[in-house]
N, C-alpha and C positions, 0 to 999 in steps of 0.2 A: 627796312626802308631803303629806297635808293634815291642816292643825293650827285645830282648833278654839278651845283657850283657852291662848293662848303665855301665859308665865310675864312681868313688867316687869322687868328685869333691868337692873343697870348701867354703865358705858363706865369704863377708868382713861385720865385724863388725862396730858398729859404730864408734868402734876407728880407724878402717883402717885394724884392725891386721886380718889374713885370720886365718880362724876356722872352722871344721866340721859343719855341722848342725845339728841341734837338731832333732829326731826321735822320734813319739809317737805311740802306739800301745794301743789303745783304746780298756778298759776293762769293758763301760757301760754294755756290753750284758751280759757278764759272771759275773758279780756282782750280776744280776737278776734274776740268775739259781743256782736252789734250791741247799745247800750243802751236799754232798754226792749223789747225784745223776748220772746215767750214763751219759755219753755224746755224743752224735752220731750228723751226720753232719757237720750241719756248727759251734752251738758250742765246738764239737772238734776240729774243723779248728783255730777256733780261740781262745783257752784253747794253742794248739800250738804254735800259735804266741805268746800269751804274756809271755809264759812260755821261750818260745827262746829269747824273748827282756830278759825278767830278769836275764838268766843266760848269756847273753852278756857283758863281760866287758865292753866295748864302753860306759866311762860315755856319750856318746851325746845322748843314748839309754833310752826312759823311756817308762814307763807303766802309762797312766791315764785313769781318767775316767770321762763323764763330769757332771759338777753340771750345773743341772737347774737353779739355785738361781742367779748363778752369768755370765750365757751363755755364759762357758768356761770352757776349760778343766782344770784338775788341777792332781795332781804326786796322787798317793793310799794312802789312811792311813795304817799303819801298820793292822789293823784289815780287811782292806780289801787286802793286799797285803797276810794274811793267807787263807782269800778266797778263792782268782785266784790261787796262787804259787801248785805246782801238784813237782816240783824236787827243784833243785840248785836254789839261788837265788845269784847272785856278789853282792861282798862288796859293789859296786855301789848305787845298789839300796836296799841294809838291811836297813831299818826303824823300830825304837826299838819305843816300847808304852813308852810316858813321865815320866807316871805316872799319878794319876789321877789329883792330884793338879796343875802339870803343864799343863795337857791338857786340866782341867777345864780354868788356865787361861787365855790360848792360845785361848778358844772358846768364854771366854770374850772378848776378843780384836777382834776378827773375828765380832762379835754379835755388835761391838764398829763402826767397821772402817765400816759395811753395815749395819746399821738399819733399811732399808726397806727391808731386805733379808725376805725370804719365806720361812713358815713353811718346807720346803723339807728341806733348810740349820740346822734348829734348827736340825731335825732330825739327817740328819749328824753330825752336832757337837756332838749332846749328845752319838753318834755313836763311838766317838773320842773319848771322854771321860773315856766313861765305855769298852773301846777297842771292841766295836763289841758285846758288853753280850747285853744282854736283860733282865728284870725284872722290878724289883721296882725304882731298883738305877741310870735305862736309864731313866722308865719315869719322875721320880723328873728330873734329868738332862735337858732333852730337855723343861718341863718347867718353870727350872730356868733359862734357855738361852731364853725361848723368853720373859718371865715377862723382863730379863735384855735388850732386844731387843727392847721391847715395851719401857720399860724406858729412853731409847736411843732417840726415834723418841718425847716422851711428853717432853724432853730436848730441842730440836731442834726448835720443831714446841713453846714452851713458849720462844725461845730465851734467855734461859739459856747454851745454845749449841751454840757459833758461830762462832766454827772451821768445815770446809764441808769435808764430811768423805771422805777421800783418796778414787782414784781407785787403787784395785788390782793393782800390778806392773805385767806390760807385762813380758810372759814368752821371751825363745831366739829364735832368728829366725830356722825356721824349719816345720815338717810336721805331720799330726798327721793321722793317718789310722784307721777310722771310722770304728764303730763294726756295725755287719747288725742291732742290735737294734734302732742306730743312723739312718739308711736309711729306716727304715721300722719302725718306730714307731712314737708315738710324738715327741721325744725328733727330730727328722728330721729337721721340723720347725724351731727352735730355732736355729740350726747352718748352716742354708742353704745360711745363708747372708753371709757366713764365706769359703765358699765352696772353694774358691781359696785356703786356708790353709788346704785342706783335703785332701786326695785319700782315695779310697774303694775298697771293695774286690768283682768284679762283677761275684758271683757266678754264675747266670743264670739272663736269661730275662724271666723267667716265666709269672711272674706278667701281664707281657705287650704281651706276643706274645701267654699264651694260659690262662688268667684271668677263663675260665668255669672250670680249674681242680684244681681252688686256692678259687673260690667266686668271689661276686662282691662287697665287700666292699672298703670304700674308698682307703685305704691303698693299694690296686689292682690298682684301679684307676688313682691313682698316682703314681704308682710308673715309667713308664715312662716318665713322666714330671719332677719329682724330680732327677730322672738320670742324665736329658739334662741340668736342671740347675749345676747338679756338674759337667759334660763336658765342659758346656760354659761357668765357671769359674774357668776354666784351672784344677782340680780334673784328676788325673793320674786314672785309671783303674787298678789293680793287677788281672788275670784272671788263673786258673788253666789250662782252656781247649785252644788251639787256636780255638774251634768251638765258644765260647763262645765270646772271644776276635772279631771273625769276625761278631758274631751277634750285637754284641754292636758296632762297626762300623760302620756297613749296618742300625740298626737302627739308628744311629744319621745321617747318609743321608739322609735318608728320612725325617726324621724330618729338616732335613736344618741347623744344627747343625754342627760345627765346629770336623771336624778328632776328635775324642780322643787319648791321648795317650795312649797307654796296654801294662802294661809288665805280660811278658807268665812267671808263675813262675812252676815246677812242685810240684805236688800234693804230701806230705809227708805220708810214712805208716807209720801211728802212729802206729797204733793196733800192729803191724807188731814187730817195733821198741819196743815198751810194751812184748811183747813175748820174743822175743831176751833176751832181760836185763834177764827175769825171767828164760832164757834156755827151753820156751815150744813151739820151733815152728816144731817141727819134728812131722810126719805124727803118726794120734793113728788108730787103728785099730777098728771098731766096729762089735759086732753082727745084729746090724739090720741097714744097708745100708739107706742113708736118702739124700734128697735133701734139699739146703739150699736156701732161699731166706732172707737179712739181709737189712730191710727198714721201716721206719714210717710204719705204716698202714694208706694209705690215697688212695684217687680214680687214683692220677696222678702214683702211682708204677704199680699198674692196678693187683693187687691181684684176683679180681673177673675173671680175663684170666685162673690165673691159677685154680682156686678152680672149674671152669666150666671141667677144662681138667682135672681133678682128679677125677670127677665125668663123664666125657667122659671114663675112665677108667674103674672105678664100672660098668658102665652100657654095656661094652663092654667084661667085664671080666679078663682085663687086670691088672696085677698087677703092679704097679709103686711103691719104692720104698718111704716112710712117707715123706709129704712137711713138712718141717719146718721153719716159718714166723716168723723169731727173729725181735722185734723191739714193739715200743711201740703202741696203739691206735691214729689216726689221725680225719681227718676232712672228710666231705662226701664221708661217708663209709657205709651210709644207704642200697645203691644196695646191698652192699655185705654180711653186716648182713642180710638180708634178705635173701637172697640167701643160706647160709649157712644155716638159719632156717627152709626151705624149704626142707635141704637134709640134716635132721642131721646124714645121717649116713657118709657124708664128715669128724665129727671128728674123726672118727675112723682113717684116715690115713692123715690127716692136723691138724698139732699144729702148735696153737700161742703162742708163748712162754710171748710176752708181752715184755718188755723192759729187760733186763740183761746185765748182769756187763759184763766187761773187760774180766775178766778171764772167763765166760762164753761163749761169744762170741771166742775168742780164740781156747775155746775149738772146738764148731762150727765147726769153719773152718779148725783144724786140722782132723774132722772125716769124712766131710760133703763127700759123693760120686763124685758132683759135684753143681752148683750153677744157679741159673736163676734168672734175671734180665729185665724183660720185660714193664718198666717203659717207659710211652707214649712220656715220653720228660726228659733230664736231663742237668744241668750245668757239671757235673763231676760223676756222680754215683759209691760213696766210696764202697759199697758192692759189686761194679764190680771189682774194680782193689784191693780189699782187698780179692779176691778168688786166685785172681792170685797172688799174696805177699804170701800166703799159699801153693800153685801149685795146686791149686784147679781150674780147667777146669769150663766153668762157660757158658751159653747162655745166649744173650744179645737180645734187643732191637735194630732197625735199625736204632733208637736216635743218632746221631753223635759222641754225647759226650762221649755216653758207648763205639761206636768202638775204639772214641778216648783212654780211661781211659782203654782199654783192647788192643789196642797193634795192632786192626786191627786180632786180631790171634783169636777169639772165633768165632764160629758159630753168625752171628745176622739173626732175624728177625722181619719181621713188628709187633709193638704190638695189630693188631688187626688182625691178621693172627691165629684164632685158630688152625686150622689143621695141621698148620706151626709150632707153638710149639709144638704141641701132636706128629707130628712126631719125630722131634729133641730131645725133653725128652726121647721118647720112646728108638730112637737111645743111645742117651746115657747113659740111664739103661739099656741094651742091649748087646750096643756095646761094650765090652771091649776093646778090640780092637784100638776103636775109640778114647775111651775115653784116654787110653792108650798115644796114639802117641797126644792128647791134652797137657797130663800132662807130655808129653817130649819137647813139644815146647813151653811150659811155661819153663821149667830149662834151657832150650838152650836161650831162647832172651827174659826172665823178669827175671830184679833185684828189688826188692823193693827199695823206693828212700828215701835217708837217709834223716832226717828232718834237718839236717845242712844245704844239698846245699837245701832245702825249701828256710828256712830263709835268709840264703846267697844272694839267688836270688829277696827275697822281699826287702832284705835290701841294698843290692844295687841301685833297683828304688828309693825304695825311696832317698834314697841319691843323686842320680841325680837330682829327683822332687825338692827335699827343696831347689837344689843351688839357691839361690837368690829370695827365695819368701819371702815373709814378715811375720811377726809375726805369733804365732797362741794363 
């Protein structure tokens, strides 16, 4: 079923007393991405969320991430709460570093109550310690926690040790919202027996319904059976698109799978919202007129469409204003370097710009003429509905998800339709006209969508999902 506006409902404790439930916003993924690095996608989607749980008052509200060592999640250290945090953090969730002596001792006692914990734990702890540095004074650290760790297990095992180390105390009943690192990586495994205390964020079915534009490695292979088990242990769905929400329905019919739940949340413009704050989202003027396309470089965007039709240009004699292909290198993109190699005189009027900042990008899309999007499949396509956030006129893909994420108001067509985009580019460096009455029916019926009512909307499921599930 998909449920637009769940009810906040309460949890009974095990004294009887009724209490909110506890809310997690899983920050493994973004812990694993490099610092200072751009962010596009999905982890900006989810840089989002965790940045909206932190500045959430709501103590029921936290930020974790999970430890392998102990196959559960557990609240940020302060060094990694400087990580993830991008604004505001509430007093809620400020965590000050101890200091090193107390947080040495604290990793004692940690290293005390699991002595069979796993090198990943020493690492964190020594993590703890030296608040997140690195050098000489992390490495001595993590291996005086495990010499102390080893210590611990030759006490035990000589039966000089004959108290049995405590388990962790359960956290409070509630929900935790698994990062895609957790669905799509190792760490999957380890919490899939767990999956009734999860929900996830199902950006697309990729994986499963077109595996030739992603590979065939495991991780493909499973990822629609790893889905069915977080549906058929009750795992809530958060979906952007309702195209997406209804794919993931229809697949777990077929697969013989129990309805999922889906709450439809809308899609936040960050970039949008990053602009604003800074006062740079007013239209800039340029000398040389360009077209934007803003996506990984990977085979499923289907770049080789357009670099064919810029060279349908050249050979035609037709001038089209400079493609520009903002976004970083991707995965089988051999066609296309190739192809490029074949026609170098394509760089003369297509740049790759490569990955760029915020403010870059911004820029982008205040000059850009207008924008194309001709991606063969998408859960939500942010470079579509972030042209429109700009009023930036945009041609799509007959992909659902782009009509979705554009409002239904831009030109689509088939992405294997060459002639079909060579004409419509053509129209729209042309037509002023055209393009014109685009970028008035973008101001008349798109607002950019404030990342409050985002979270608002995520945080409301969840709060429905946690009434009365158990622990996590």
């Amino acid at each position: 079923m998909t449920v637009e506006s769940p009810d906040t409902r309460t949890v009974i404790d095990d004294a009887g007393e009724r209490k909110p439930p506890r809310l997690a916003i899983d920050a493994t993924g973004l812990m694993l991405w490099p610092p200072g690095e751009g962010l596009a996608g999905i982890p900006r989607v989810e840089s989002f969320l965790i940045n909206a749980a932190l500045a959430d008052p709501d103590p029921c509200v936290e930020v974790v991430a999970f430890r392998a060592d102990e196959g559960r999640f557990r609240p940020l250290a302060p060094y990694e709460l400087d990580h993830v945090a991008a604004g505001e953090i509430s007093r809620h969730h400020v965590l000050r570093w101890p200091g090193r002596r107390t947080a040495l001792s604290q990793a004692f006692e940690a290293a005390r109550q699991q002595p069979w914990g796993k090198r990943d734990a020493d690492r964190h702890l020594a993590k703890t310690v030296t608040n997140g540095r690195k050098g000489i004074a992390y490495q001595a650290t993590k291996l005086l926690i495990r010499a102390y760790r080893l210590y611990q297990r030759a006490r035990i095992r000589s039966g000089l040790r004959r108290d049995v180390p405590s388990q962790p105390a359960e956290t409070e009943r509630g929900l935790v919202l698994i990062s895609h690192h957790i669905l799509t990586q190792e760490d999957r495994s380890a919490v899939s027996r767990r999956a009734g205390d999860l929900a996830f964020l199902c950006h697309d079915l990729i994986p499963t319904l077109r595996p030739d534009l992603l590979g065939a490695g495991p991780r493909e292979t499973r990822f629609g059976s790893y889905l069915e088990h977080l549906v058929r242990s009750g795992a809530p769905a958060f979906c952007a698109s309702d195209e997406v929400g209804a794919t993931l329905t229809d697949h777990m019919r077929k697969a013989g799978v129990v309805q999922p739940v889906v709450y439809r949340f809308p899609m936040p413009s960050i970039l949008h919202a990053n602009a604003s704050r800074a006062g740079t989202t007013s239209r800039i003027e340029t000398g040389e007129p360009f077209v934007l396309y803003c996506s990984t470089i990977e085979v499923r965007k289907n770049h080789i469409l357009l670099a064919r039709i810029w060279q349908q240009a050249l050979d035609e004699g037709v001038k089209l204003p400079r493609l520009v292909c903002a976004g970083r290198w991707g995965w089988m993109i051999d066609p296309l370097r190739a192809y490029l190699k074949a026609h170098p005189e394509l760089l003369q009027s297509v740049t790759f710009t490569g990955l760029v900042s915020d403010e870059e990008l911004i820029r982008y899309y205040r000059s850009a003429s207008f924008g194309v999007f001709p991606s063969h499949i998408e859960g939500w396509g942010y470079g579509a509905s972030e042209c429109l956030d700009f009023g930036v006129p945009v041609i799509v893909s007959t992909a659902p998800s782009l009509i979705e994420a554009t409002g239904g108001m831009m030109p689509a067509i088939d992405s294997q339709d060459q002639q079909g985009w060579y004409k419509a580019i053509r129209r729209m460096a042309e037509d002023h006209a055209w393009r014109s009455s685009l970028v008035e029916r973008i101001a008349e019926k798109h607002r950019p969508t404030p990342a409050g009512a985002s979270w608002a909307a995520i945080k409301a499921g969840l709060q429905a999902s946690a009434s009365g599930r158990s622990r996590f």
